[in-house]
C-alpha positions as CSV (number, residue, x, y, z in Angstrom):
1,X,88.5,236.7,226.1
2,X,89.4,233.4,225.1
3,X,89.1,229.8,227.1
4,X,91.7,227.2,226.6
5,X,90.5,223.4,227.6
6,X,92.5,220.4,227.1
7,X,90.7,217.0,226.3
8,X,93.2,214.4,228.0
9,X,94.3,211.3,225.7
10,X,92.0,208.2,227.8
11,X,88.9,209.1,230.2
12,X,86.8,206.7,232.2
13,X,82.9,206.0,233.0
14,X,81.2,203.7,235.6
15,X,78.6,202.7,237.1
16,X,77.0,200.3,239.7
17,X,74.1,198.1,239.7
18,X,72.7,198.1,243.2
19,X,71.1,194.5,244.6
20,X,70.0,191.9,246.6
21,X,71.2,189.5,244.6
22,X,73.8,187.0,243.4
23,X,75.5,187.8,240.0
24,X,76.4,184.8,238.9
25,X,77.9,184.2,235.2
26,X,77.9,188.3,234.4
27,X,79.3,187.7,230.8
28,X,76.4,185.1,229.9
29,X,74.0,187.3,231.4
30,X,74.9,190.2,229.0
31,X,74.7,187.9,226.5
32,X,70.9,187.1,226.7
33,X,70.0,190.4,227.7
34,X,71.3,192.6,224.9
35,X,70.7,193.0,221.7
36,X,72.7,191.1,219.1
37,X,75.0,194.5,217.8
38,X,75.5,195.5,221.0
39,X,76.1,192.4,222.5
40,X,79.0,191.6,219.9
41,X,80.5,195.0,220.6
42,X,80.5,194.5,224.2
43,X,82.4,191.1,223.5
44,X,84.7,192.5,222.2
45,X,85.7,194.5,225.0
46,X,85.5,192.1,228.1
47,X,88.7,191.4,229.6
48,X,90.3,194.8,229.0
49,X,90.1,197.9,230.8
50,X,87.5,199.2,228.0
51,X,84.8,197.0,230.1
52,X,85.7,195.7,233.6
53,X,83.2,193.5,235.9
54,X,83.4,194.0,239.5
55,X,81.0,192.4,242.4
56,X,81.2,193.1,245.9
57,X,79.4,193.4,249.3
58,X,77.8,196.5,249.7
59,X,79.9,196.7,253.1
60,X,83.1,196.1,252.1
61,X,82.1,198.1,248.1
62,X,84.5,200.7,246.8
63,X,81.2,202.3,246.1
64,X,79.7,204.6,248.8
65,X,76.0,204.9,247.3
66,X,74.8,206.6,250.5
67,X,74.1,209.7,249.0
68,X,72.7,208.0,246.0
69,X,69.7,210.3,244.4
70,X,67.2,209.9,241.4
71,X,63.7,210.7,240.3
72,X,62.6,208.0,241.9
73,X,62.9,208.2,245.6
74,X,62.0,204.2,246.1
75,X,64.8,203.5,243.6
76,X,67.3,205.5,245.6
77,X,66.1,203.9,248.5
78,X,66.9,200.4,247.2
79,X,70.4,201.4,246.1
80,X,70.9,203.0,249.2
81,X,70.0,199.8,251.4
82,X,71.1,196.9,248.8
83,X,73.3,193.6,249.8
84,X,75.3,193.8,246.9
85,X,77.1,196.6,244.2
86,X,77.9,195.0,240.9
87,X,80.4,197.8,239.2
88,X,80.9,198.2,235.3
89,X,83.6,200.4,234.2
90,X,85.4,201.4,231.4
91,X,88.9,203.1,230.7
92,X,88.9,204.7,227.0
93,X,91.0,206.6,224.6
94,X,88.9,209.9,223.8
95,X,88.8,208.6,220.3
96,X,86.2,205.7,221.8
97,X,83.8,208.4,223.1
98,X,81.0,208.6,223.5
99,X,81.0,204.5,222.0
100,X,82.4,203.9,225.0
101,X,80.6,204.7,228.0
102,X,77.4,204.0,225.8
103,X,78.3,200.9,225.9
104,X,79.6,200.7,229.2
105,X,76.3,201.8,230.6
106,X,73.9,199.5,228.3
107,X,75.7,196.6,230.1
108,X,74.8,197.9,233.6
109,X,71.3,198.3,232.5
110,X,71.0,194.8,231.1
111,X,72.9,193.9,234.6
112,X,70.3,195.5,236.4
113,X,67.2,194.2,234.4
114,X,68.3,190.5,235.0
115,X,69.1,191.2,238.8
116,X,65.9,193.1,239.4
117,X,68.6,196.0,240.8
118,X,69.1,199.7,240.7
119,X,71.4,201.1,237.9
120,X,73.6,204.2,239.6
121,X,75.2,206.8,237.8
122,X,79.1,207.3,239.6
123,X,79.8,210.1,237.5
124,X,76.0,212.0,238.8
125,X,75.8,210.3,242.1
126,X,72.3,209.6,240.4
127,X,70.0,206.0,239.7
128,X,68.9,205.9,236.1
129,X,65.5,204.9,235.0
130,X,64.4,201.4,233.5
131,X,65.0,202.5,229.5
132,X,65.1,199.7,226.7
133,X,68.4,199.0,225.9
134,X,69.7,201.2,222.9
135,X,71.2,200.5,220.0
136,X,75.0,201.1,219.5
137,X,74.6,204.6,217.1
138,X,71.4,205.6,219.4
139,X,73.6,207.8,221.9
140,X,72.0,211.3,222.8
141,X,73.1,213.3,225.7
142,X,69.6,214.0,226.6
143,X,69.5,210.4,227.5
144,X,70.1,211.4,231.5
145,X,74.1,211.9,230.6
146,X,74.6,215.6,231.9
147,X,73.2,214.8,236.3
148,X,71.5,218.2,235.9
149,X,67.9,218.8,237.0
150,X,66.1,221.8,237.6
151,X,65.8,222.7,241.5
152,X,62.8,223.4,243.4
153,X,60.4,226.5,241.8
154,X,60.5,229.4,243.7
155,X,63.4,227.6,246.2
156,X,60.6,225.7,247.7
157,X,59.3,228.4,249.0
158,X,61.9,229.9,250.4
159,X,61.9,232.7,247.6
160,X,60.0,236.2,247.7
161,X,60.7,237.9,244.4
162,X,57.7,239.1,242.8
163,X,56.9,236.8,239.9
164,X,57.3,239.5,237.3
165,X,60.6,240.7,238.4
166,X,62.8,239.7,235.8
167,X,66.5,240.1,238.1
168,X,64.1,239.7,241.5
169,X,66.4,237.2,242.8
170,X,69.4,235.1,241.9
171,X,67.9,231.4,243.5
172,X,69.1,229.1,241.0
173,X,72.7,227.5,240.2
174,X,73.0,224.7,237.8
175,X,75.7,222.3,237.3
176,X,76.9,219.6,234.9
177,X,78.2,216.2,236.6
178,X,79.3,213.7,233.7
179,X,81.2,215.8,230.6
180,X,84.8,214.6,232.1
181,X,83.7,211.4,230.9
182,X,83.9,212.7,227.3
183,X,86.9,214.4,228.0
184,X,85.3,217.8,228.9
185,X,85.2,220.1,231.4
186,X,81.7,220.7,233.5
187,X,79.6,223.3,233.2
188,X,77.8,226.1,235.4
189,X,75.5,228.5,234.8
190,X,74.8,230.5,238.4
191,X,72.7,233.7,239.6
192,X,69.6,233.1,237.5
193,X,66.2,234.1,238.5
194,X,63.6,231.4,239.7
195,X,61.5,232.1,237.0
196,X,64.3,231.7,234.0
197,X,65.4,228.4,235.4
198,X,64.1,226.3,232.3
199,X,66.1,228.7,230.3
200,X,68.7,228.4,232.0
201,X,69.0,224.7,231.9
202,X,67.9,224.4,228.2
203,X,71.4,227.0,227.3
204,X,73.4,224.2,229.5
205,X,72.4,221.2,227.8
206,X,72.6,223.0,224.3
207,X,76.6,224.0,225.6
208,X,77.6,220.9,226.5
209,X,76.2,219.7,223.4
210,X,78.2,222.4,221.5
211,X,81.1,221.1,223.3
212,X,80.9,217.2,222.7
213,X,82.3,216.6,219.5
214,X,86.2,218.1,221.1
215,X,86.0,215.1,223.6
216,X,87.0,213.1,220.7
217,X,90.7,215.1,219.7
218,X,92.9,215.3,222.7
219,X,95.0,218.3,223.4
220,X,94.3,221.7,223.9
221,X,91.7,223.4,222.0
222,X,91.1,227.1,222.2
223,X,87.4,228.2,222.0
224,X,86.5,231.4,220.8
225,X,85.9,234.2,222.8
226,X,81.9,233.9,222.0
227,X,81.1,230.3,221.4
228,X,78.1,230.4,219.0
229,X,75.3,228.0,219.5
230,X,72.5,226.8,216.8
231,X,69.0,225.3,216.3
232,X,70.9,222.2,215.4
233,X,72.7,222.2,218.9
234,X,69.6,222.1,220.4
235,X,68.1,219.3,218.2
236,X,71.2,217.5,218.4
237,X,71.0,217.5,222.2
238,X,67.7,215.9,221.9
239,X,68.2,213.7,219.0
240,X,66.1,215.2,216.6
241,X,66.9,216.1,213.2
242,X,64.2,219.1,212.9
243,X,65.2,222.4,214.0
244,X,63.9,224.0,217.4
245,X,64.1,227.5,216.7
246,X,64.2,229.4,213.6
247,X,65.8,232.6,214.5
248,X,69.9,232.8,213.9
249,X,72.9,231.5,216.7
250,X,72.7,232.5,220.1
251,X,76.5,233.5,221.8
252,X,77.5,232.9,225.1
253,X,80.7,233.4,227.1
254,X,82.8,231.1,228.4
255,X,85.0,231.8,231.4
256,X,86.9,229.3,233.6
257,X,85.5,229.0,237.4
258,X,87.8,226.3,238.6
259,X,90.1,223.9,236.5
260,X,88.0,221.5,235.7
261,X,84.9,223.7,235.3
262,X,83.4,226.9,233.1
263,X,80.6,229.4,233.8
264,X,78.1,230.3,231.0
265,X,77.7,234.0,230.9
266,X,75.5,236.6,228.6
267,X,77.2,237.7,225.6
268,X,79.9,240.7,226.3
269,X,77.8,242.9,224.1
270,X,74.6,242.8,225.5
271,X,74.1,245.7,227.9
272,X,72.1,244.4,230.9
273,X,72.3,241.2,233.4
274,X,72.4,237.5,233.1
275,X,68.7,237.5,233.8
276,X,67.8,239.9,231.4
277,X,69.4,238.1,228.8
278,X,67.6,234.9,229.4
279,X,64.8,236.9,229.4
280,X,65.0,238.7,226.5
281,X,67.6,237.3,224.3
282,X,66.7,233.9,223.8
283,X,64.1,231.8,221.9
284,X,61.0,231.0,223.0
285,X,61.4,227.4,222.7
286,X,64.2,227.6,225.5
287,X,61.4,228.6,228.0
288,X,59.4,225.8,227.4
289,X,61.0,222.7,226.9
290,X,62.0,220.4,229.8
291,X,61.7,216.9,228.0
292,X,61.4,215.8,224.2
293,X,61.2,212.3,222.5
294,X,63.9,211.7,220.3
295,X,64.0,210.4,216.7
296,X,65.1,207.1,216.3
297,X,68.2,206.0,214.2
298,X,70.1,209.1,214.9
299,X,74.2,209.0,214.6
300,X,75.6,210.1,217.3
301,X,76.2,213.9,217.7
């Protein structure tokens, strides 16, 4: 069965640099702090709704960033508790992305270097690492752009299948938060078995990655009723140019969950569960990779 999604004409990214202290001259500030091609591209885009500066009071902020999370506990603690949100947002024809809210976002961090303050994601309700400031044809999705992370093992605890079972429980549900920023909808991927989690994750991240290059054509675009994904997906994802797995595509079903959102399922064909699947059907590589360096210089994907 296939899944209509429509990629709407203009989409929009921000986020908030969380501090303690004064902003000052925001436009001189990006100009010290990045480097020289992205710098010129962002100047280019102050003063219309492609980059927008916005500094206010933490209690009077558009921003609620009470429920702000991260890796970093301490960081999400500071943006919880800061004086002052500094907002950076963009408003984009489709045909910008993912320029965009790259850029968009390598302005926050250089706000957030110079003011010693914690970068939030809106779209993830996430804070984002210190990273050096990338180069304007150095996007990867990888790069914390999809607000998924693996939950506790085992459901901290709280789970009792045996370790071996391969459907012994159905713990784990993982969810996109930041693809309608490239004019996509979110993705889901429920029911799966503590132990498949990794999996799980890694057929997410190489969807969305499948996905991306639509977010660029607005309109409706009907996907296939088994979207095919590759080694190259995968690498892509990562920003690497060497394949991750040598065996052929793997297909996955799309269904619509809510408007807005679709749920990754096993392939119509294949006989037993979800779990099974992940199990069985897919490359090892997808069971063992949380994290990879990417190669540098790679053109966006």
């Amino acid at each position: 069965m296939r899944v209509t999604i429509t990629v709407p004409e203009e989409t929009s990214a921000g986020f908030v640099v969380a501090s303690d202290r004064e902003p000052g001259d925001l436009a001189a500030m990006i100009r010290q702090r990045l480097p020289s091609p992205l710098a010129a591209a962002v100047a280019g885009r102050l003063g219309t709704p492609r980059l927008v500066f916005a500094d206010h009071p933490a209690d009077s902020s558009p921003w609620d960033l009470s429920e702000v999370s991260g890796a970093d506990e301490d960081d999400a603690e500071r943006a919880r508790l800061a004086k002052r949100h500094i907002g950076v947002t963009c408003v984009m024809p489709v045909g910008d992305l993912p320029s965009g809210p790259h850029l968009a976002r390598a302005t926050a961090k250089a706000i957030a270097e110079s003011l010693r303050g914690v970068l939030v994601d809106l779209a993830t309700g996430r804070t984002l690492p210190a990273a050096r400031l990338n180069r304007l044809d150095d996007f990867v999705l990888a790069d914390d752009w999809l607000g998924t992370v693996l939950p506790p093992y085992r459901d901290s605890g709280r789970c009792t299948a045996g370790e071996d079972d391969i459907d012994g429980c159905n713990c784990v549900a993982l969810r996109t938060r930041g693809l309608r920023r490239f004019g996509l909808p979110e993705l889901e991927i429920t029911d799966v078995a503590c132990p498949h989690d990794l999996a799980a994750l890694n057929i997410l991240r190489t969807t969305a990655q499948r996905l991306l290059p639509l977010g660029r054509h607005p309109g409706e675009h009907v996907l296939p009723g088994e979207l095919m994904l590759t080694s190259a997906d995968f690498s892509t994802f990562w920003g690497n140019r060497d394949p991750m797995w040598d065996d052929g595509p793997i297909g996955v079903r799309l269904a619509e969950v809510t408007p807005g959102r679709l749920g990754i399922r096993a392939p119509a064909s294949f006989p037993g569960t979800l779990n099974e699947w992940l199990w069985d059907e897919l490359p090892p590589v997808l069971h063992e990779l949380l994290t990879c360096e990417p190669d540098r210089a790679t053109p966006p994907g």
